[in-house]
KOLFIFI-331206 format. One line per 5 residues: their letters; for each residue x, z, y of C-alpha. Coordinates in nm, 3 decimals. Each point is the difference from the previous one (the first is absolute). Layout:
BEGIN
A> X:Z:Y  ...
This chain:
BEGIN
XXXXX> -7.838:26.054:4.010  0.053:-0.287:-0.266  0.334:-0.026:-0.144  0.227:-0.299:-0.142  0.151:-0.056:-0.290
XXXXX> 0.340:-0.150:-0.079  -0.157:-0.349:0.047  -0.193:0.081:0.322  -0.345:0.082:-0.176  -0.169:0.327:0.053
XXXXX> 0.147:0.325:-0.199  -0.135:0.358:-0.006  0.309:0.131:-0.144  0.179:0.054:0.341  -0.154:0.173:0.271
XXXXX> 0.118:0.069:0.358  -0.172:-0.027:0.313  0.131:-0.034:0.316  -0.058:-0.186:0.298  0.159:-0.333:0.099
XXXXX> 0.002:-0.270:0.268  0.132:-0.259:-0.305  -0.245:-0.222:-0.111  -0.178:0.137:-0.284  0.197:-0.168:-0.294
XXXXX> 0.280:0.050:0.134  -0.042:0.383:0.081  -0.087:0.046:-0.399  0.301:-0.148:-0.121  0.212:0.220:0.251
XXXXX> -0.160:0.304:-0.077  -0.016:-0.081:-0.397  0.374:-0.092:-0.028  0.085:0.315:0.246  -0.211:0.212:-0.277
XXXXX> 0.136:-0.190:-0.326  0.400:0.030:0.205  -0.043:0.360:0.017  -0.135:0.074:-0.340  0.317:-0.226:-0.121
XXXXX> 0.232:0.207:0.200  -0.079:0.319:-0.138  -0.045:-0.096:-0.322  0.359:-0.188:0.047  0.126:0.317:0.123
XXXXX> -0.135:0.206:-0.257  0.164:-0.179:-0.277  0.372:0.001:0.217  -0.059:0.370:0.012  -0.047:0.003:-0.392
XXXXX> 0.297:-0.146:-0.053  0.207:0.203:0.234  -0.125:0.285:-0.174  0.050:-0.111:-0.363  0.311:-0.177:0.118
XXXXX> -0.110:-0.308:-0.151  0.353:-0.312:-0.026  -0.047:-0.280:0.225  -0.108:-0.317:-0.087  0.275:-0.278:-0.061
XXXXX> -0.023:-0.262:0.303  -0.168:-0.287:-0.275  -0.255:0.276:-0.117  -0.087:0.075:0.362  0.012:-0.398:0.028
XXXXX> -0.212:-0.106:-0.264  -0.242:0.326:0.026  -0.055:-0.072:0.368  -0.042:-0.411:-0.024  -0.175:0.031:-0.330
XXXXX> -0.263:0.287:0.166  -0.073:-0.192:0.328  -0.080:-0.356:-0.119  -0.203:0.244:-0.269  -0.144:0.099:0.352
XXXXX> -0.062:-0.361:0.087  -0.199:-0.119:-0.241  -0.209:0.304:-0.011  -0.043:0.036:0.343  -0.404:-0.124:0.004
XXXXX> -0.082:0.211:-0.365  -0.100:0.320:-0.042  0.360:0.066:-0.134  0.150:-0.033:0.354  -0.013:0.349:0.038
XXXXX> 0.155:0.167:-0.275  0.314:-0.331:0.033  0.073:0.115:0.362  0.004:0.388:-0.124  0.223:-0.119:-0.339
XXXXX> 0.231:-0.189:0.297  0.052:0.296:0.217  0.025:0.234:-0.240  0.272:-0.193:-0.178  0.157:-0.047:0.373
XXXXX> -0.020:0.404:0.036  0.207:0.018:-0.343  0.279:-0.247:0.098  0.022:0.272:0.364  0.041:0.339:-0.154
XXXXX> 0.340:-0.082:-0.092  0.129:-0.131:0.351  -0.206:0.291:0.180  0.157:0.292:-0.259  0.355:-0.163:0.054
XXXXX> -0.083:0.037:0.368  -0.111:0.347:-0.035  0.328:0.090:-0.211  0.230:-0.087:0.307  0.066:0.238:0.335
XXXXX> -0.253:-0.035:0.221  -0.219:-0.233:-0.220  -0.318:0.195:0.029  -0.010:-0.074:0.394  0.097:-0.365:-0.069
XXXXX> -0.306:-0.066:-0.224  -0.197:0.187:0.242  0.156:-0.225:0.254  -0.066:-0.301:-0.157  -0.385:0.121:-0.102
XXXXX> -0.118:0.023:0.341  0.232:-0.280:0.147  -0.222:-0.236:-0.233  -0.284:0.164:0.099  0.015:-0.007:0.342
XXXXX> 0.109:-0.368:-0.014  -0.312:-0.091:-0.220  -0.245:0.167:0.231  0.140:-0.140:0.316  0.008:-0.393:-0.178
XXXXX> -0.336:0.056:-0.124  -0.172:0.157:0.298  0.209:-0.329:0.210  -0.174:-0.215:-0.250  -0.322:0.153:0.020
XXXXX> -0.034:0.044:0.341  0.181:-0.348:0.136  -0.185:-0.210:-0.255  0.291:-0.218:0.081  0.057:-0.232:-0.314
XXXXX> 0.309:0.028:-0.125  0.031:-0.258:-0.279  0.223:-0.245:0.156  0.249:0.303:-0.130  -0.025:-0.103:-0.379
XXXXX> 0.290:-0.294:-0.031  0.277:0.184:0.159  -0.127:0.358:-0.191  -0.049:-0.174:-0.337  0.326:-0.142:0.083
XXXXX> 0.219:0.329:0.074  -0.145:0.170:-0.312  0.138:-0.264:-0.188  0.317:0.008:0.154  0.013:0.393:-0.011
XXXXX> -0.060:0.017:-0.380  0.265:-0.226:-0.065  0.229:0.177:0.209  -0.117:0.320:-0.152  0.091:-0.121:-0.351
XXXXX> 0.286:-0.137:0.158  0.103:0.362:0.102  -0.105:0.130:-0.332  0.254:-0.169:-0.223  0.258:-0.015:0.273
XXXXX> -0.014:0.378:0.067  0.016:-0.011:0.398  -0.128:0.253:0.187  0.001:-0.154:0.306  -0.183:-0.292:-0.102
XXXXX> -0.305:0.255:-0.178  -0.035:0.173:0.367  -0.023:-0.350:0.136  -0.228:-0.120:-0.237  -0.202:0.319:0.069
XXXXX> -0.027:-0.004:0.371  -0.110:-0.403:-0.056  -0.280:0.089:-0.257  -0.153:0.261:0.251  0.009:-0.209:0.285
XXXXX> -0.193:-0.249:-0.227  -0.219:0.260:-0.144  -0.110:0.102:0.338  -0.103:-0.352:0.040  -0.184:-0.018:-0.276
XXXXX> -0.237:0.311:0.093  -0.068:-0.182:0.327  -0.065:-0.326:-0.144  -0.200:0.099:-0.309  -0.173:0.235:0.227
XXXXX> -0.092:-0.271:0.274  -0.129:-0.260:-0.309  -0.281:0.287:-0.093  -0.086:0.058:0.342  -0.021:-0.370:0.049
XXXXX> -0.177:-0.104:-0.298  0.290:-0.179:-0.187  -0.012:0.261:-0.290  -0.340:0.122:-0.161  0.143:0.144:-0.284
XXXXX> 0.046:0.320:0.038  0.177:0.071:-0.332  0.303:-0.262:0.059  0.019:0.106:0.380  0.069:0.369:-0.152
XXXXX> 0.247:-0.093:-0.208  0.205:-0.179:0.282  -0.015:0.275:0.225  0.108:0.225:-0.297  0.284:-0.222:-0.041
XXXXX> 0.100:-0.023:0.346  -0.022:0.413:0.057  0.218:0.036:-0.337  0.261:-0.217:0.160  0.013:0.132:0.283
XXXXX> 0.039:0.359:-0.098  0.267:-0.079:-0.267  0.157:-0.172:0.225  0.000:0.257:0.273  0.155:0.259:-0.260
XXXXX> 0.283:-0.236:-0.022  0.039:-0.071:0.370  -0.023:0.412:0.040  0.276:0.062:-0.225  -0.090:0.029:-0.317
XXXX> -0.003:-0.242:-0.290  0.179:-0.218:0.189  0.215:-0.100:-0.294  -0.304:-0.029:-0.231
């Protein structure tokens, strides 16, 4: 079965095959992204586990800034080369290095292993229930992207804003608005593949990286832990 690249032309490098009542583009980008997502994930993962283990310092909020802005419009402008691929794994693996820190202070506290489990399989439950919606619905869900782009906007500002202010209350806030907005992302981004409004399967990965990395930070702080973080 042929396979697409970033751009939408035909790539042997990923292979899945499974059946599909999406029309035939759109099935490829699905299943590519859903193959490129999980490869991310782990990989992501991996490194987090590295630096639990080696108990590597956490990165200062302007280096996780500037290392997370700089990588993605990196991202961007590679997304139709043949660098695409090793920019999205340079992005999530840097991602994975800014969350060993919160997940070992997590796993430091009482009860924290049973949070992060918690919060592991809350985001994963939520992501496969979105994405099968998506999927199965085909509903298009795009008329979602003013008031989402809007809340992020307004939750990172009120993040920073509870950052330098030092209030709790305001972080758990912030949290339980950023995975309410995360979930709508996954259904929205999911809904534009489905539908044909995203054929690149590289920048589709790396929002619904994003949008699972949000979520599940942000359900570690609405669980408990890291709330002051």
């Amino acid at each position: 079965m042929e396979h697409i690249s970033p751009s939408g032309r035909p790539d042997p490098a990923l292979i899945t095959q499974t059946p599909s009542t999406l029309p035939g583009a759109a099935h490829r980008v699905l299943r590519n992204t859903y193959a490129l997502l999980s490869m991310t994930l782990l990989f992501s993962a991996a490194v987090a586990t590295a630096g639990i283990v080696l108990q590597a310092p956490a990165p200062g909020l302007i280096v996780m800034l500037v290392g997370m802005f700089g990588l993605l419009f990196a991202v961007h402008k590679l997304k139709n080369s043949g660098w695409a691929i090793p920019a999205v794994f340079a992005f999530t693996g840097f991602m994975g290095y800014t969350l060993g820190p919160i997940v070992a202070r997590s796993l430091s506290m009482p009860g924290g292993a049973q949070v992060v489990m918690l919060a592991l399989a809350a985001t994963g439950a939520t992501f496969l229930a979105l994405s099968a919606w998506a999927v199965t619905s085909k509903r298009d869900f795009s008329f979602m992207a003013g008031f989402l782009f809007a809340g992020m906007v307004i939750a990172i500002l009120a993040g920073l804003a509870a950052v330098f202010m030092e209030i709790p209350a305001l972080s758990l806030a912030v949290s339980a608005m950023v995975a309410l907005l995360s979930a709508g992302l996954i259904l929205m981004d999911t809904s534009r593949i489905v539908n044909g409004g995203e054929t690149n399967y590289v920048m589709a990965t790396v929002g619904l990286y994003l949008s699972i990395f949000n979520l599940f930070t942000s359900l570690l702080s609405l669980f408990g832990i890291g709330g002051d973080e």
